[in-house]
C-alpha positions as CSV (number, residue, x, y, z in Angstrom):
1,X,14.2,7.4,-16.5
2,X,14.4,4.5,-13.6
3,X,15.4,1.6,-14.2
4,X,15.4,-1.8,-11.4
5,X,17.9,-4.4,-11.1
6,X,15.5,-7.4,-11.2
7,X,18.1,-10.1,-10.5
8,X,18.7,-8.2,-7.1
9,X,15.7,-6.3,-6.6
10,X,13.2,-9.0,-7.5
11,X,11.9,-9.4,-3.9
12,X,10.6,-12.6,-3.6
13,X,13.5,-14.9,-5.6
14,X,14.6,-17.6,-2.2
15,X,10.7,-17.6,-1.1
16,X,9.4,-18.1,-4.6
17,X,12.2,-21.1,-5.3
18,X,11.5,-22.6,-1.6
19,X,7.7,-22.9,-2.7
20,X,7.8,-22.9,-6.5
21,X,5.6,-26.0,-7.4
22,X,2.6,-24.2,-5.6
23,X,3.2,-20.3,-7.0
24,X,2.1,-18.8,-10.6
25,X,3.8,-15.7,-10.1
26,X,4.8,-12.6,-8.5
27,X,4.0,-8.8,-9.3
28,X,5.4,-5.7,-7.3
29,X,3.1,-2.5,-7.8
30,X,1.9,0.3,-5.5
31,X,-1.8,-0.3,-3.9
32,X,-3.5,2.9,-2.2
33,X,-1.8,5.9,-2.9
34,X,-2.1,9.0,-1.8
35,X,-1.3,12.5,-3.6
36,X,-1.9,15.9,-2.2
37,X,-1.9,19.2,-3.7
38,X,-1.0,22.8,-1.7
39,X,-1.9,26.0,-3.4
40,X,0.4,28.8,-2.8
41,X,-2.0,30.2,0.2
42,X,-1.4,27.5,2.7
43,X,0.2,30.3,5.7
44,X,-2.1,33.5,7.0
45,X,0.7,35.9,5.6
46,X,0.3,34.4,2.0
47,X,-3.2,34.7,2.4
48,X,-3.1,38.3,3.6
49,X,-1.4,39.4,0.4
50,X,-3.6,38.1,-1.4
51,X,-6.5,39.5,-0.1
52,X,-4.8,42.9,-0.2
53,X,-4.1,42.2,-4.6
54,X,-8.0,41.9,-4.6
55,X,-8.4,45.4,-3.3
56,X,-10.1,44.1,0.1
57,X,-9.5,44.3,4.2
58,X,-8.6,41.6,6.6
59,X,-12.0,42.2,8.0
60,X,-13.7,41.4,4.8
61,X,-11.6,38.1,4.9
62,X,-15.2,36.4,6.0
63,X,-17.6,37.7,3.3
64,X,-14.7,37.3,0.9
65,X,-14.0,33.0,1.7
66,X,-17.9,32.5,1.8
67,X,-18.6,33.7,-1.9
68,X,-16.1,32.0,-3.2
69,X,-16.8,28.7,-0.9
70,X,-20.2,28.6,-2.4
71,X,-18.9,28.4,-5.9
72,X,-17.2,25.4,-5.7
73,X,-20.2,23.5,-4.1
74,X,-22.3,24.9,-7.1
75,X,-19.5,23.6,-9.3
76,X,-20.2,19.8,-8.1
77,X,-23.9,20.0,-8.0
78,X,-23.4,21.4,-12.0
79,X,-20.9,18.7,-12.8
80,X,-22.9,16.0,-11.3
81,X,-26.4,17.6,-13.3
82,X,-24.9,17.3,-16.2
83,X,-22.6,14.3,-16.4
84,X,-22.9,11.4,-18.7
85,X,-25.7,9.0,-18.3
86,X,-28.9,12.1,-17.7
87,X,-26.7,13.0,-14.4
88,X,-24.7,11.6,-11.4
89,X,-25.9,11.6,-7.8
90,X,-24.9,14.6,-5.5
91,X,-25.1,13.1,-1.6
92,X,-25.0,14.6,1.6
93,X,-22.7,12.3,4.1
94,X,-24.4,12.6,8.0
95,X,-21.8,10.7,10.1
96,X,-18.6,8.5,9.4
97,X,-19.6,6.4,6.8
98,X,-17.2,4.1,4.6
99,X,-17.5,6.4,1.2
100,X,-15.8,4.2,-1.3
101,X,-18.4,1.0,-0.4
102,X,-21.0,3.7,-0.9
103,X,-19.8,5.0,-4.5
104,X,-18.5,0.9,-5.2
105,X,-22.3,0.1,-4.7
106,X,-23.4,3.4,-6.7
107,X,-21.1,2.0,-9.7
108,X,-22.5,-1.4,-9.7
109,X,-26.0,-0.4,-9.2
110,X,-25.8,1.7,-12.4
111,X,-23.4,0.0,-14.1
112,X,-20.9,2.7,-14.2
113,X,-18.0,1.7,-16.6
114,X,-16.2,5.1,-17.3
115,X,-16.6,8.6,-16.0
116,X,-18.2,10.2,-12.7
117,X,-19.9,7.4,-10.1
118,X,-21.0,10.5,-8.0
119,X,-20.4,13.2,-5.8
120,X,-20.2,12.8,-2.0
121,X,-20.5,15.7,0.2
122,X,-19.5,16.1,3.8
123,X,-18.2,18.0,6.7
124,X,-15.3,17.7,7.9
125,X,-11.8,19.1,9.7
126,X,-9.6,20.9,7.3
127,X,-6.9,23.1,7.3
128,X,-7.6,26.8,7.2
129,X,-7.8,30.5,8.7
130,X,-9.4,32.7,11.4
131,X,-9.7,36.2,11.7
132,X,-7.6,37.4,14.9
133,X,-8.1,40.2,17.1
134,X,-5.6,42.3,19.2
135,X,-3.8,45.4,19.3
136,X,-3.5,47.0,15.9
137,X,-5.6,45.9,12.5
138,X,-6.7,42.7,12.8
139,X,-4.8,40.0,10.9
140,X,-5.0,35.8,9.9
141,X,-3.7,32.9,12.0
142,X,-3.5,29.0,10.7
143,X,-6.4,27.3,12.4
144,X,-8.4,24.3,12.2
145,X,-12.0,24.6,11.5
146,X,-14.9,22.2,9.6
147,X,-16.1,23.3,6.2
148,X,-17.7,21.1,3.8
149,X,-15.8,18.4,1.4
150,X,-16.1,17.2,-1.7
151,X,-15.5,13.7,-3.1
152,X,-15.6,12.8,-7.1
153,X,-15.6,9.6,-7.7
154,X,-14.5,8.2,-11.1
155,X,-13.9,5.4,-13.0
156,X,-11.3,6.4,-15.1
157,X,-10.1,5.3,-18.1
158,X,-6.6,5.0,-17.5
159,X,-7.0,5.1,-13.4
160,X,-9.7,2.7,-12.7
161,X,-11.5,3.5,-9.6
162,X,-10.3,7.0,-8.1
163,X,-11.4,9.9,-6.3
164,X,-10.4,13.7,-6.3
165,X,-11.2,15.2,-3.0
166,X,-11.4,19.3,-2.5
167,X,-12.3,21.3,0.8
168,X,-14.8,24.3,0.0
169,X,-12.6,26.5,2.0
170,X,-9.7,28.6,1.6
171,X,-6.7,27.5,0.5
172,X,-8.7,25.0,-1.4
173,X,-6.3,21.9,-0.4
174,X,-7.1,19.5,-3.2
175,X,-6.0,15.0,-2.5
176,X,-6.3,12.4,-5.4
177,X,-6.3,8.6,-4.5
178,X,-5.6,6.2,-6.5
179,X,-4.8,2.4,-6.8
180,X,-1.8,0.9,-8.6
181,X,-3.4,-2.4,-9.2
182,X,-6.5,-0.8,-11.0
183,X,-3.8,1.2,-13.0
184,X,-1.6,-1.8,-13.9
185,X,-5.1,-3.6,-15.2
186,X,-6.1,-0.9,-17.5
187,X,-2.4,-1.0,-18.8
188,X,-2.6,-5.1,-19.2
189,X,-5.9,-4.5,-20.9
190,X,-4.2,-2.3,-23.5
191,X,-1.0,-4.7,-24.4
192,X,-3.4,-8.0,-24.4
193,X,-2.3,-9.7,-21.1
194,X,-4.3,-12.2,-19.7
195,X,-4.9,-12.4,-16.1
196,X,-7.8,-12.8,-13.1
197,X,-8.3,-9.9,-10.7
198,X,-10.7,-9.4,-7.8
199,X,-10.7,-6.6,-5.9
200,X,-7.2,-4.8,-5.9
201,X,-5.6,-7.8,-6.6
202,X,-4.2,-10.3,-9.6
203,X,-5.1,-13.9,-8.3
204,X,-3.0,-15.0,-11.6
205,X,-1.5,-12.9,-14.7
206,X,-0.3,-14.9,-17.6
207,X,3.0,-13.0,-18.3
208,X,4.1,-11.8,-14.9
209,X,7.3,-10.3,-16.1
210,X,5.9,-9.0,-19.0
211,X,3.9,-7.0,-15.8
212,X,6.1,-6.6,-13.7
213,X,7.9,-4.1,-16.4
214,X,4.8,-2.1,-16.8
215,X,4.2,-1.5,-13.2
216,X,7.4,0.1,-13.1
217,X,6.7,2.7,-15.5
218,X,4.1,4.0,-13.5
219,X,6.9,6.2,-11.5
220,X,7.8,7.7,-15.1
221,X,4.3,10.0,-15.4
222,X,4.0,13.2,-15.0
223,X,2.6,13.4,-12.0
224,X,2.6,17.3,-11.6
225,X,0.5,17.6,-15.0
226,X,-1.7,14.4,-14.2
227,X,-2.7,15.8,-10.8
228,X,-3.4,19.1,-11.8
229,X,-5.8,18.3,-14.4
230,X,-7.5,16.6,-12.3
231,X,-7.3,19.5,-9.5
232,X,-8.7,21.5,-12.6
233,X,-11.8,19.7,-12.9
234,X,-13.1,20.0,-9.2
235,X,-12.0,23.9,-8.5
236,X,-13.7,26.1,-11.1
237,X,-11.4,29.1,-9.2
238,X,-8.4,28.0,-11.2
239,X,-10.0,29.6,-14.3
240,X,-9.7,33.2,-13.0
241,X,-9.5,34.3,-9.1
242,X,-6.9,31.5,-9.1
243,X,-5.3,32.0,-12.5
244,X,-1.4,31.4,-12.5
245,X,-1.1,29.3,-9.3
246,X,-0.1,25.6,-9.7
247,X,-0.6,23.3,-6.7
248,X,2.5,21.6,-5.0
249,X,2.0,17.9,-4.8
250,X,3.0,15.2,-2.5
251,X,2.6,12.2,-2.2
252,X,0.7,12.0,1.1
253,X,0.4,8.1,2.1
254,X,2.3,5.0,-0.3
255,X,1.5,1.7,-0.1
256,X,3.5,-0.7,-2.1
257,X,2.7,-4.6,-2.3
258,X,4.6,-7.3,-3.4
259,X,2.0,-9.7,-4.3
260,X,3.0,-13.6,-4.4
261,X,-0.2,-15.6,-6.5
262,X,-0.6,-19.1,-5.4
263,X,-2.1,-21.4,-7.8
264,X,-5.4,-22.1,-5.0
265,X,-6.3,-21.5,-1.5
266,X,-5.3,-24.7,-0.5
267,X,-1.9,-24.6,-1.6
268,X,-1.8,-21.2,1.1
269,X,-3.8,-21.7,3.6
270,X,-1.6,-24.1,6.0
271,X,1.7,-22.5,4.8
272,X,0.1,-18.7,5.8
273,X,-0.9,-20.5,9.2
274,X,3.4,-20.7,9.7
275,X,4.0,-17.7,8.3
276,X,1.8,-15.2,10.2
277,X,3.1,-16.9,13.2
278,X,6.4,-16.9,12.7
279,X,6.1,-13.1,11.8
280,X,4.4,-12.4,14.6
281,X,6.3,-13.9,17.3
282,X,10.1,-14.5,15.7
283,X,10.3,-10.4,14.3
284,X,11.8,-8.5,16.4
285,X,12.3,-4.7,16.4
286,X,15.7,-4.9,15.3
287,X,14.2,-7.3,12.6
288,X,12.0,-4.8,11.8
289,X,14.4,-1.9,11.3
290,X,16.3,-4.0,9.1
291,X,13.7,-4.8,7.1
292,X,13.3,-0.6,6.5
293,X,16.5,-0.2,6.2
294,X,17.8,1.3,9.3
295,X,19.5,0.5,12.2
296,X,18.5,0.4,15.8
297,X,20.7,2.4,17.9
298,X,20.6,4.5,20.9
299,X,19.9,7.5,19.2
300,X,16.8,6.4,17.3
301,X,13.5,8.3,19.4
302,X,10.1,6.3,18.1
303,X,8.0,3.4,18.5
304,X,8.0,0.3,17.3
305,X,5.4,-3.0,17.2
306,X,3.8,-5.5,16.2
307,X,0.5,-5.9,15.7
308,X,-1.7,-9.5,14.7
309,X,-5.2,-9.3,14.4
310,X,-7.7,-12.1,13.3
311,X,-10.1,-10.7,10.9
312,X,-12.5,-12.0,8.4
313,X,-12.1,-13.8,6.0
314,X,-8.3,-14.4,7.5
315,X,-6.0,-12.4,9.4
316,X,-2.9,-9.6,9.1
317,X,0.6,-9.0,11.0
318,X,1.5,-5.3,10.6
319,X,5.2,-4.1,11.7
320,X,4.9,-0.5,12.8
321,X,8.0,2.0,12.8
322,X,6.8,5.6,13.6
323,X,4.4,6.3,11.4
324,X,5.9,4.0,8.4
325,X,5.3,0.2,8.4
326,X,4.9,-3.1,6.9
327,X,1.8,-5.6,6.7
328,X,1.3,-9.8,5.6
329,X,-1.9,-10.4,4.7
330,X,-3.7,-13.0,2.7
331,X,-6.1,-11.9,-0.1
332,X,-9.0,-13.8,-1.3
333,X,-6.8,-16.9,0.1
334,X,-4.8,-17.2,-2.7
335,X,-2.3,-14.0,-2.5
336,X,0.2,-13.3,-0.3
337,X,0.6,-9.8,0.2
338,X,3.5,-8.1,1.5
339,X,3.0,-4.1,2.0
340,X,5.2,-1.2,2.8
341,X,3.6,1.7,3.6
342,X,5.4,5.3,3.6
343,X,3.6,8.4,5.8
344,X,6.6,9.6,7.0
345,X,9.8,9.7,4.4
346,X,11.7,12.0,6.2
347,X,13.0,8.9,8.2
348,X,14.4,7.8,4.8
349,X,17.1,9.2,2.9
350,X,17.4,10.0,-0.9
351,X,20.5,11.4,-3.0
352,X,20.2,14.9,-3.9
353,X,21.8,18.0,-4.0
354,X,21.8,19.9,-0.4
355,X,23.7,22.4,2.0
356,X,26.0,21.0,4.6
357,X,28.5,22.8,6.3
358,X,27.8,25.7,4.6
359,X,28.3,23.8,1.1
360,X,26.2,22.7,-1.2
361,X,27.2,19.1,-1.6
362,X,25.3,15.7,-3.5
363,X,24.4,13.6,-1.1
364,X,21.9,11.5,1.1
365,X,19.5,13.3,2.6
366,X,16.0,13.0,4.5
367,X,13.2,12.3,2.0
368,X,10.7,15.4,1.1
369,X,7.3,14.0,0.4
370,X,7.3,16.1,-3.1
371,X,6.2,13.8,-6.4
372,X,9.9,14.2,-7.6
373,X,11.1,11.2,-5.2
374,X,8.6,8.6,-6.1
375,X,11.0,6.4,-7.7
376,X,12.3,6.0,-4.2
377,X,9.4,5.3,-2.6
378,X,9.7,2.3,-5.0
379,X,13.4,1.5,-3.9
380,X,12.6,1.7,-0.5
381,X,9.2,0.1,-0.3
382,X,10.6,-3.1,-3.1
383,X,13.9,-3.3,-0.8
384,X,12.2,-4.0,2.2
385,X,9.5,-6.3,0.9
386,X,12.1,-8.5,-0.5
387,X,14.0,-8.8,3.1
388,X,11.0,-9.6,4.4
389,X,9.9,-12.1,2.0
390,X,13.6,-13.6,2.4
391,X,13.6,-13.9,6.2
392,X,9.8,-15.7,5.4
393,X,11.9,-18.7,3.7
394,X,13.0,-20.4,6.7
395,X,9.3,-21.1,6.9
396,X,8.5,-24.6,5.6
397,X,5.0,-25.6,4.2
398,X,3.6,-28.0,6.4
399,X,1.0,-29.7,4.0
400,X,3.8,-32.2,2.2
401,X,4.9,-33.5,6.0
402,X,1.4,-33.8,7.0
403,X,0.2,-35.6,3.7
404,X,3.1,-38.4,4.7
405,X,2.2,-38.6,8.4
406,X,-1.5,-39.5,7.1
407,X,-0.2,-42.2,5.2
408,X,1.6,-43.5,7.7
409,X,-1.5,-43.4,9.9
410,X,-3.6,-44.8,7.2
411,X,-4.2,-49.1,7.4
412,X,-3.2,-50.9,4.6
413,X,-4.6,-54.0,3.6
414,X,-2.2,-56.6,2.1
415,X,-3.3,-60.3,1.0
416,X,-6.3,-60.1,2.2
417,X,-4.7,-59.2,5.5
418,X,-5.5,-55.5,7.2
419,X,-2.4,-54.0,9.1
420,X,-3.1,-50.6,10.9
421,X,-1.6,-47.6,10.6
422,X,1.4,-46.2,12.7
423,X,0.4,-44.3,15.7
424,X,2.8,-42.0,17.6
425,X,0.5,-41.5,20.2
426,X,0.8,-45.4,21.4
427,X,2.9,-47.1,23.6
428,X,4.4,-50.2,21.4
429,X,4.0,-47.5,18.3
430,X,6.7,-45.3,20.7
431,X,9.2,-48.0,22.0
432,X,9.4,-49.3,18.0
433,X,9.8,-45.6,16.9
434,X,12.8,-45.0,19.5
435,X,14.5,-48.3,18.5
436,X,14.8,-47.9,15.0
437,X,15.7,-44.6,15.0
438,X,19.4,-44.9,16.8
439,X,20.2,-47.5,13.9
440,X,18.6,-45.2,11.1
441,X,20.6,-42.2,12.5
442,X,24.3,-44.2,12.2
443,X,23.4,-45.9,8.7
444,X,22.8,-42.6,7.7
445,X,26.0,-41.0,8.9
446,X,28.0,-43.5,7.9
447,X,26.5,-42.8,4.6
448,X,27.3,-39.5,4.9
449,X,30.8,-39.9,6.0
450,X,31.5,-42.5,3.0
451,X,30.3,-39.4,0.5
452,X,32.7,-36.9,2.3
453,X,30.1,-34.9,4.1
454,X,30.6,-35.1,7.2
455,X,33.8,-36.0,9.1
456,X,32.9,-38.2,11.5
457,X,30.2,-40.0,13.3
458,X,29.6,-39.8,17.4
459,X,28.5,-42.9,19.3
C-alpha cells in the first residue's frame, strides 16, 4: 500500500495561501490514461512457435491470421446485436475523425447511462508480421501493416466513460483508456460527496480532502486483473486458441492534473492572464528540468520547449522534455489545471531491485512502463506539479491593484462639490505624484527603522 505525505506533497500549499480568499479547493488525480496490453506473440520467432504448436507451416501463416482476424470482427458485430437497449451501433470510420465526440454524441442521443455506447470500426497502422522470403523455408519478420480496429465504448459503472481498443490482427495488441476524474466521480457518488463537474473536471467538491484521499487509492487496484477482464470481453480467442496467455500491461501515456477550483471565472480570468505569461516567457529549460526532476547538464541529449497557443475558449503553455512534459491550462474559466504527462519513464528513475556491476543491488533505476510502478507515476507527476504551482506564487493577482486604481480614477462628489479623479496620465496629476512620493518614502522608513526593520534610511 502507498501512502503520500500531504503536508509535503500537497502541491499547491504557497499558491493556494497567496490566493486563498478566491479558491474552494484543490484535488490531484490522473486525467487520460493510457494502458496497453502485449500478448506473448509480440516478436516473429514467438509467433513461429506458435504456429508450429497448431500443427501448421510458415506459409500457411496467411490463411491461418485471416480466419482468426474475422472472428474477432464477428465478435463486435455479435456484442453490439445483442447489447442492452435492443442493440448498440456497429460504425465503419472513413478518414480521421474525432471518435470519442462521435460515441459522446451517440451516449447523449440515446441516453446511454451504463454499458456499451457503440462499436467503432476502422483501419488503421498496427503492429504485426509478414511472411519473408529468402534462402531456406520461409520465415516471419516484425512489420507494420493496416488491419482493421476496434473501439468499445462504455460507460462504466465504476469507470465512467472508457474505451477498450483491439487490432483484428495478430498478436491481437489490446489498449484501455480511461479518465481519473470520471473514476473519482463515480467513487464520490458512492461515499455521498457533493460536488459540480463538467467535462473532466470538478468546478467545486464539497469535501476536497475527503477527495483527495480517494483519488489516491486509485494506484491500489489491481490493474493486471481489471485490464484483462476487460481484454476478455473484446477478444473471443482468449477462450480457446488463446487459452493460458495473459497480456503484459503498461501503462502507455499518464496524464496527471493538479486541479486548483476557483470560486468563478472572474476571480481567474485576470490572475491566469499573469500566469500564462509569466510561464511562458520567465521558464526556462533549466526551470523546466527542475520542475521534472532532473538536472540539466552536458550529458543530457533531448529537446526541450515551450510552447503557448491561444485557443478557444482560452489558451495553454505546455513545457516539453523529450517526449514527457507539463501543461497550464484553464478549464471552463474557473480551474486551473496543472498537468504532467509521462510517455517516456525511462527518463525517470524508480527503486527496485537490479544488476549492477555484476550484483544484484536495490536501487534507483530507469522506470519500465509495466503497471507495477504506477505509484510513481503519481510521485513524480504530484512532485512536479507542486514545483510548478510554487514557482507560479510570485505571480500576483492583479484585480485587487486595479479595483484601487479605479477608485482613485473615479470623481467624488463632496458637499455638493464634484472633485475628479486622479489621473497618472496628466501633467499636474504627475508633478503632484512625484512630490509626495520622496516624503511618503522617508515617513515610511523612518517608520520602519523606529520598529527595528530596517537599519537605516538613505537620503
Amino acid at each position: 500500500m502507498v501512502s503520500f505525505n500531504h503536508g509535503r506533497e500537497n502541491a499547491v500549499e504557497r499558491f493556494v495561501e497567496k490566493h486563498q480568499a478566491q479558491i474552494t479547493g484543490t484535488v490531484s488525480c490522473f486525467d487520460r490514461i493510457l494502458f496497453k496490453g502485449h500478448l506473448p506473440l509480440g516478436w516473429p520467432d514467438a509467433m513461429e512457435r506458435f504456429i508450429s504448436r497448431q500443427g501448421l507451416r510458415i506459409k500457411d501463416f496467411g490463411a491461418f491470421v485471416s480466419r482468426h482476424s474475422e472472428r474477432i470482427k464477428q465478435h463486435a458485430r455479435a456484442m453490439a446485436e445483442r447489447a442492452e437497449q435492443a442493440g448498440r451501433p456497429y460504425i465503419h470510420l472513413n478518414g480521421p475523425v474525432r471518435k470519442e465526440n462521435i460515441a459522446q454524441s451517440i451516449a447523449r442521443r440515446d441516453r446511454i447511462t451504463e454499458g456499451l455506447v457503440c462499436i467503432l470500426a476502422a483501419v488503421e497502422a498496427c503492429h504485426s508480421f509478414k511472411l519473408a522470403y529468402g534462402k531456406g523455408r520461409p520465415r516471419l519478420v516484425s512489420a507494420r501493416r493496416k488491419c482493421l480496429c476496434l473501439y468499445f465504448y462504455y460507460l462504466d459503472r465504476e469507470f465512467g466513460f472508457m474505451h477498450v481498443r483491439i487490432t483484428s490482427w495478430f498478436p491481437f495488441m489490446t489498449q484501455v483508456c480511461l479518465n481519473g476524474h470520471d473514476w473519482l466521480a463515480r467513487k464520490l457518488d458512492r461515499h455521498g460527496i457533493g460536488y459540480r463537474k463538467l467535462d473532466n473536471a470538478f468546478l467545486a467538491i464539497d469535501d476536497a480532502r475527503r477527495a483527495q484521499r480517494l483519488a489516491d487509492g486509485f494506484i491500489r487496484k489491481n490493474w493486471p486483473r481489471v485490464l484483462s477482464a476487460f481484454a476478455r470481453r473484446v477478444n473471443p480467442l482468449l477462450r480457446d486458441l488463446l487459452r493460458g496467455m495473459d497480456y503484459y500491461w503498461v501503462t502507455q501515456q499518464a496524464e496527471y492534473a493538479t486541479d486548483v477550483m476557483f470560486k468563478s471565472p472572474a476571480a481567474l480570468a485576470g490572475l491566469y492572464d499573469r500566469l500564462l505569461k509569466h510561464a511562458t516567457t520567465c521558464f526556462s529549460a533549466e526551470d523546466v528540468m527542475t520542475f521534472l526532476g532532473r538536472k540539466l547538464n552536458g550529458h543530457f541529449a533531448g529537446d526541450i520547449g515551450n510552447d503557448c497557443r491561444r485557443r478557444w475558449p482560452g489558451a495553454r503553455v505546455r513545457h516539453r522534455m523529450k517526449e514527457n512534459g507539463m501543461k497550464m491550462y484553464d478549464k471552463h474559466g474557473c480551474v486551473l489545471r496543472v498537468e504532467t504527462t509521462i510517455n517516456r519513464p525511462s527518463e525517470f528513475k524508480v527503486r527496485r531491485r537490479g544488476m549492477r556491476r555484476g550484483k544484484r543491488v536495490v536501487g534507483w533505476f530507469p522506470m519500465a512502463k509495466g503497471v507495477a510502478n504506477l505509484y510513481r507515476y503519481v510521485e513524480v507527476s504530484r512532485t512536479a506539479n507542486r514545483r510548478y504551482l510554487d514557482a507560479l506564487a510570485v505571480v500576483s493577482d492583479p484585480v485587487p491593484a486595479q479595483k484601487q486604481i479605479h477608485a482613485l480614477a473615479r470623481p467624488v462628489r463632496r458637499r455638493d462639490r464634484s472633485y475628479r479623479g486622479f489621473n497618472p496620465a496628466h501633467p499636474d496629476d504627475v508633478r503632484l505624484f512625484a512630490a509626495v512620493m520622496p516624503i511618503f518614502y522617508t515617513r515610511v522608513s523612518e517608520l520602519l527603522v523606529l520598529k527595528g526593520l530596517i537599519v537605516s534610511v538613505e537620503a
